[in-house]
C-alpha positions in Angstrom: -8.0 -57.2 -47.7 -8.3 -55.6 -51.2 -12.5 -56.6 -51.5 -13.1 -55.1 -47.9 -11.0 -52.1 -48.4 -13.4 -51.7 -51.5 -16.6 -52.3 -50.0 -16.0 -49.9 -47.2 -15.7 -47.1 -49.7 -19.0 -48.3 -51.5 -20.8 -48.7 -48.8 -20.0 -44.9 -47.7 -21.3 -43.9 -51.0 -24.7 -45.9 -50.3 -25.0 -44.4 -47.8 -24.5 -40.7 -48.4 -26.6 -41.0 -51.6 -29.4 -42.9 -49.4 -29.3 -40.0 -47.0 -29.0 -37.3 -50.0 -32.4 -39.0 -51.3 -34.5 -38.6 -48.1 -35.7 -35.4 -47.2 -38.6 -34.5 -44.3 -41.5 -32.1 -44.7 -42.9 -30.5 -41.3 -46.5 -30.3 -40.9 -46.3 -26.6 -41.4 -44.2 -26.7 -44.8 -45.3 -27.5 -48.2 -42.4 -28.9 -50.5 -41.4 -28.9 -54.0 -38.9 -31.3 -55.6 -37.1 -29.1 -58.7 -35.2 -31.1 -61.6 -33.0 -28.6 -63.2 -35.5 -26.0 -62.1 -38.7 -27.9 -63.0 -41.0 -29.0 -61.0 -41.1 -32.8 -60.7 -43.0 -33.9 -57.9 -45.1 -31.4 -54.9 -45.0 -32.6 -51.2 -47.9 -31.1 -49.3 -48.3 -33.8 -46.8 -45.9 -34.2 -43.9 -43.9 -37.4 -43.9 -41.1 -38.4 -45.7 -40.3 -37.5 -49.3 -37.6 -39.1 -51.7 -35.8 -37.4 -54.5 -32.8 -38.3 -56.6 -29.8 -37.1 -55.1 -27.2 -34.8 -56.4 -29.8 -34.2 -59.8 -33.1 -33.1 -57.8 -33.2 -30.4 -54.8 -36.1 -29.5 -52.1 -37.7 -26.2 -52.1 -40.2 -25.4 -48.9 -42.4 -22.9 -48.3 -44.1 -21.9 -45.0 -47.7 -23.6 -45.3 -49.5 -21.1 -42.9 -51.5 -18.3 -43.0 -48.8 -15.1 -43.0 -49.3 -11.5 -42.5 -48.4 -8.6 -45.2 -48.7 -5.0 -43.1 -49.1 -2.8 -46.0 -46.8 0.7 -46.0 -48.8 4.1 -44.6 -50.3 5.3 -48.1 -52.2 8.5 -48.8 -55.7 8.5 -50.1 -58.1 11.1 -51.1 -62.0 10.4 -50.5 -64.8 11.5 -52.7 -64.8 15.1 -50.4 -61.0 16.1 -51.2 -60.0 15.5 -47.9 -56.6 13.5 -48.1 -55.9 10.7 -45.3 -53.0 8.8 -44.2 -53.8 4.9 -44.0 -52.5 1.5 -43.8 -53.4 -2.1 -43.5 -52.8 -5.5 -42.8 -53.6 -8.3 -44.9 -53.6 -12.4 -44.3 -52.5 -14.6 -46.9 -51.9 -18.5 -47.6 -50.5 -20.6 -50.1 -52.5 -22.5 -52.0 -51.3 -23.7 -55.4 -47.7 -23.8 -54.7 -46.5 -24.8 -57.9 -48.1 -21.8 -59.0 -46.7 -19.8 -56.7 -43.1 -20.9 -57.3 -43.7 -20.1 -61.0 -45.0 -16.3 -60.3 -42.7 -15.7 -57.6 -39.8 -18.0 -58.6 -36.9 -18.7 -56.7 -37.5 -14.9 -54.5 -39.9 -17.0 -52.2 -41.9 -15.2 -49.3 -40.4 -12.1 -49.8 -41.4 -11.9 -53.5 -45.1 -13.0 -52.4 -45.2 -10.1 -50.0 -43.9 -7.5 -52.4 -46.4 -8.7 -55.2 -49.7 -8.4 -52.8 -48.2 -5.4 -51.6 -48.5 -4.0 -55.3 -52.0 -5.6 -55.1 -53.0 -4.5 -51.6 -52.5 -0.5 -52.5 -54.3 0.1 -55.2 -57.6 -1.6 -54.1 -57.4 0.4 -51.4 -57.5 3.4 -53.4 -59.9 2.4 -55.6 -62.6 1.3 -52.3 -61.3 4.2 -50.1 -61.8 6.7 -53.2 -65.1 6.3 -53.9 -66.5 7.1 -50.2 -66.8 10.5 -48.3 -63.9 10.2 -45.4 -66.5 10.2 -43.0 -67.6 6.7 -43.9 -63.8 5.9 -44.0 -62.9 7.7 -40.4 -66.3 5.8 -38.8 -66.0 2.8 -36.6 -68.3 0.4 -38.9 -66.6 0.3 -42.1 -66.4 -3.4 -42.7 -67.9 -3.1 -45.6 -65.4 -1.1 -47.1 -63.0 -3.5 -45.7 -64.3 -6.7 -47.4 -64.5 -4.7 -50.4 -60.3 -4.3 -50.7 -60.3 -8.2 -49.8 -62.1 -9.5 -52.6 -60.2 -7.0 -54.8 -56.8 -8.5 -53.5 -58.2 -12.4 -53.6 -59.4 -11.9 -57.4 -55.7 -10.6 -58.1 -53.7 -13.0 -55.9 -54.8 -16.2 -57.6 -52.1 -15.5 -60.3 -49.9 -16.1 -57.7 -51.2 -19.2 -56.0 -52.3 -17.2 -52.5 -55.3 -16.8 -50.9 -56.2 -13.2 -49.3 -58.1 -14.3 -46.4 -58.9 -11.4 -44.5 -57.9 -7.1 -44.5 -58.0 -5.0 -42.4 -57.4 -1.0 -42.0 -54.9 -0.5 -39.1 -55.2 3.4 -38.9 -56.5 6.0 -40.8 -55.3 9.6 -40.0 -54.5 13.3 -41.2 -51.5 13.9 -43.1 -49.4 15.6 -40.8 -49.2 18.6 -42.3 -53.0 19.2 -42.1 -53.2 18.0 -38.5 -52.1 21.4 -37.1 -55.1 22.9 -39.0 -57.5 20.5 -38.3 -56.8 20.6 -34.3 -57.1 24.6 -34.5 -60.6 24.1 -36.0 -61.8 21.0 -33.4 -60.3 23.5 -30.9 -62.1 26.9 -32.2 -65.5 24.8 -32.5 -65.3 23.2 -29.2 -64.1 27.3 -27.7 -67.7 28.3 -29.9 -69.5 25.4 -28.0 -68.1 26.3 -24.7 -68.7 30.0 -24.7 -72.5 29.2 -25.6 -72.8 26.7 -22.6 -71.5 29.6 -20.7 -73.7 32.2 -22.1 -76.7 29.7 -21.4 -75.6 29.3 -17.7 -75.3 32.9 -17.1 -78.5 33.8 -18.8 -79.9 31.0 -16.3 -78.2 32.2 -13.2 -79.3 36.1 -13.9 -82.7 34.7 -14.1 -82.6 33.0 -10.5 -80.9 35.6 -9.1 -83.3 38.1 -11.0 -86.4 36.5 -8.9 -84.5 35.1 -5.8 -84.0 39.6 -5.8 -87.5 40.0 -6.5 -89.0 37.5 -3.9 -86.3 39.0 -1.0 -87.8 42.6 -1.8 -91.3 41.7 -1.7 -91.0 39.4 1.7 -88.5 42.4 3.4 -91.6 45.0 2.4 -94.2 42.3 3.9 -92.4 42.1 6.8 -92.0 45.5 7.3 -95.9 46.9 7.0 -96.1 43.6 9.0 -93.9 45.2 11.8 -95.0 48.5 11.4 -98.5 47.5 11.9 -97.7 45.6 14.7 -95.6 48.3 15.9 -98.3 50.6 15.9 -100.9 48.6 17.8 -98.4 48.2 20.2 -97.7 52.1 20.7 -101.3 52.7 20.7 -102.1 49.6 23.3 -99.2 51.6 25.5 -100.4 54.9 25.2 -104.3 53.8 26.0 -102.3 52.4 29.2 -100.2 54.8 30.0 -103.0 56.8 29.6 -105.4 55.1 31.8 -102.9 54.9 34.5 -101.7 58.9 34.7 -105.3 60.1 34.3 -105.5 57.8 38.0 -102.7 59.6 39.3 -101.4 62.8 37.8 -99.5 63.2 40.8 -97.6 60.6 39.8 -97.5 61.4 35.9 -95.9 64.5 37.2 -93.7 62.9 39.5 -92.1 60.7 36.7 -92.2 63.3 34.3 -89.8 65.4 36.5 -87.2 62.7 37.1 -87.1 62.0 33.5 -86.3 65.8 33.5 -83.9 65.1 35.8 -82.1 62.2 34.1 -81.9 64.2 30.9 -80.7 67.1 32.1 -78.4 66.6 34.7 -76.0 64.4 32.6 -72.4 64.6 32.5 -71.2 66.8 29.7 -69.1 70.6 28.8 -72.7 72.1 28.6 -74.2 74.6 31.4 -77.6 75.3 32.7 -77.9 78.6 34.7 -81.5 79.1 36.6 -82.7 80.2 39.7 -82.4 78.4 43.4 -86.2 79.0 43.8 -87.2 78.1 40.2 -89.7 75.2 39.4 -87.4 72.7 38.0 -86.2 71.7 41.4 -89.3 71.8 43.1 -89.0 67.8 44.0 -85.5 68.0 45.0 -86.5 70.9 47.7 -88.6 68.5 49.6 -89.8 65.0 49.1 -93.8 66.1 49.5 -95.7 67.1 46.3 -96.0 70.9 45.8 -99.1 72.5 46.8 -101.5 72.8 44.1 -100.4 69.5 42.7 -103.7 67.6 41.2 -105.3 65.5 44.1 -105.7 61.7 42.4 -108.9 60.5 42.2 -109.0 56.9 42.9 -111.7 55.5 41.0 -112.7 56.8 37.6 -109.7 58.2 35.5 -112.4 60.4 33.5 -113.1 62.3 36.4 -109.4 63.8 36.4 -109.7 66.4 34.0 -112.4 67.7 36.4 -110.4 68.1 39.3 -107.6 70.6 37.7 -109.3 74.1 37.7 -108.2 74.1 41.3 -104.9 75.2 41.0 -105.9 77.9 38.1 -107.9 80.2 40.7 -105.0 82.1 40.8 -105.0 83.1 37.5 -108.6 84.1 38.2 -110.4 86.5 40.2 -109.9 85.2 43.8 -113.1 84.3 45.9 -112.9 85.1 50.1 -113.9 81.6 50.9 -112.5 79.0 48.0 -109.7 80.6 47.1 -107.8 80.7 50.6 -106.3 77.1 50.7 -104.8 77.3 47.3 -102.8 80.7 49.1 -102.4 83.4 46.7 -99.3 84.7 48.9 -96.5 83.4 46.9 -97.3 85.6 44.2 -97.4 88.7 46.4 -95.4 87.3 48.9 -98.0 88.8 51.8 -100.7 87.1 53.5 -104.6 88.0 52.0 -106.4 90.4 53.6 -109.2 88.0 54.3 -107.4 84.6 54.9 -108.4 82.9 58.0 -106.0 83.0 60.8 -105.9 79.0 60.8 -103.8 79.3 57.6 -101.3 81.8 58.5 -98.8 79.4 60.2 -98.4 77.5 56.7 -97.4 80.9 54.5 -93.9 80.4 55.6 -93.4 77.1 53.9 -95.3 78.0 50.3 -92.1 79.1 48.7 -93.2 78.1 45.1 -94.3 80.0 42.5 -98.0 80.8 41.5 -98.4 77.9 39.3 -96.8 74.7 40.9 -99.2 72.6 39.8 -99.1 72.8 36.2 -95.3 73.3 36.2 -94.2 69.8 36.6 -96.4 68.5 33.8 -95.2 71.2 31.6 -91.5 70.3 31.8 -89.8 68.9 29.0 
């Protein structure tokens, strides 16, 4: 009983130290066995690692590629014009004994701190020898590449590899934004008052000529119309002409009703004349008056010649012509020397001397 109750004991021990002496390294890690705070052995490989337990510890790092986004930081170009900018870096381990001896026992967060101090002033010193333009442009890989190899000279010290940078954002201070958005806005209010300037210049212009061209077709139009206008008057004049010189009976027929219509209209205006006067000579009877023109049916030339007739009045009478055209009305007595054949028609020859020429001269 006393040599098992020993061996149990022991064997606990064993056991514990066995497990204390084993230790596992991921795929992803990278180990380092310390003695005391020296480094006695590296474990880079995954597997199983051994180590003297109770005297020697583990240390792992993370064996990947990590990230380090850099603080905004406030740069001035070659033109004086400050910007805000910030970037983000990869990094690896490399040597990582090295490392644990710049960085000792602060780790990853040491590392980061350390670039950090790297990582800002190569970018002052690329970003400071370039206009901003070349910094605020899309291609500036160049510039980028140029921090890197700054940062990868520097970070060897402390076993890390700068892999890649990269510029995240590069901006105004915020205290020059206000200003800088006034002038964008002023120049793009300068760019936009000339666009409309142009425009209106161009639209006066078109309306200018579309003016022009409506003036000189309206005045075309017009001779055009007047001109036609004219030919058209004169083509119904030569026919209205043509058709009373037929019939001036009829020209002075149609010249009294339009008499007629213009006269007798309703309205507060009076006409006072006489029952027997000449205006009314149509409405009295629905024959011509005597002494109207006789039409002459074939040549319209030959009307003109027919009209002395009625004038013999007005001249001195002759016995034998003059005795149809009856002279009585004026002297309201048969002639001396009128034939007795005519004496039954002096009754009805109310109208005045000059019947004949009266209708044509109405208005």
């Amino acid at each position: 009983m006393n040599r098992a109750s020993l061996i149990l004991p022991v064997l606990a021990v064993a056991v514990v130290g066995l497990l204390s002496s084993v230790f596992i390294v991921d795929e992803r890690e990278k180990a380092l066995v310390l003695q005391f705070g020296q480094v006695k052995a590296v474990k880079e490989e995954p597997g199983l690692g051994f180590k003297i337990p109770f005297i020697q510890e583990v240390v792992k790092y993370d064996g990947r590629i990590l990230g380090l986004p850099t603080q905004p930081l406030e740069v001035t170009p070659l033109d004086d014009r400050r910007l805000v900018v910030d970037a983000f870096a990869r990094w690896q381990i490399v040597d990582v004994v090295e490392f644990r001896e710049a960085v000792g026992a602060g780790g990853i967060e040491a590392a980061q701190s350390r670039l950090e101090r790297i990582m800002n002033p190569a970018i002052r010193e690329v970003l400071g020898s370039v206009p901003s333009n070349s910094v605020l442009s899309e291609d500036r890989t160049g510039l980028m590449n140029q921090i890197r190899d700054i940062a990868r000279r520097q970070a060897l010290a402390l076993g890390v590899e700068v892999i890649d940078v990269r510029l995240t954002r590069t901006d105004l201070p915020t205290q020059n934004l206000s200003a800088t958005f006034a002038r964008m806005r002023a120049e793009r209010e300068r760019e936009a008052a000339d666009e409309i300037a142009r425009g209106n210049e161009a639209a006066q212009r078109v309306r200018a000529s579309a003016d022009r061209t409506v003036v000189e077709v309206t005045s075309e139009a017009r001779r055009e119309a007047e001109v036609i206008r004219g030919e058209a008057d004169a083509a119904r004049n030569a026919i209205y002409a043509e058709a009373f010189g037929r019939d001036p009976e009829f020209f002075a027929f149609t010249r009294s009703l339009t008499s007629y219509e213009r006269a007798l209209q309703s309205g507060n205006s009076s006409m006072v004349m006489q029952p027997d006067s000449q205006f009314f000579e149509y409405l009295r009877s629905d024959a011509a008056p005597e002494g109207s023109p006789v039409p002459q049916p074939l040549a319209a030339t030959e009307a003109p010649a027919a009209e002395p007739a009625p004038e013999a009045p007005a001249t001195a009478p002759a016995p034998e012509a003059a005795a149809p055209e009856a002279t009585a009305p004026e002297t309201d007595a048969p002639a001396a020397d009128a034939p007795e054949a005519d004496a039954p028609e002096a009754p009805a020859l109310e109208a005045p001397a000059e019947p004949a020429t009266a209708p044509a001269g109405t208005p």
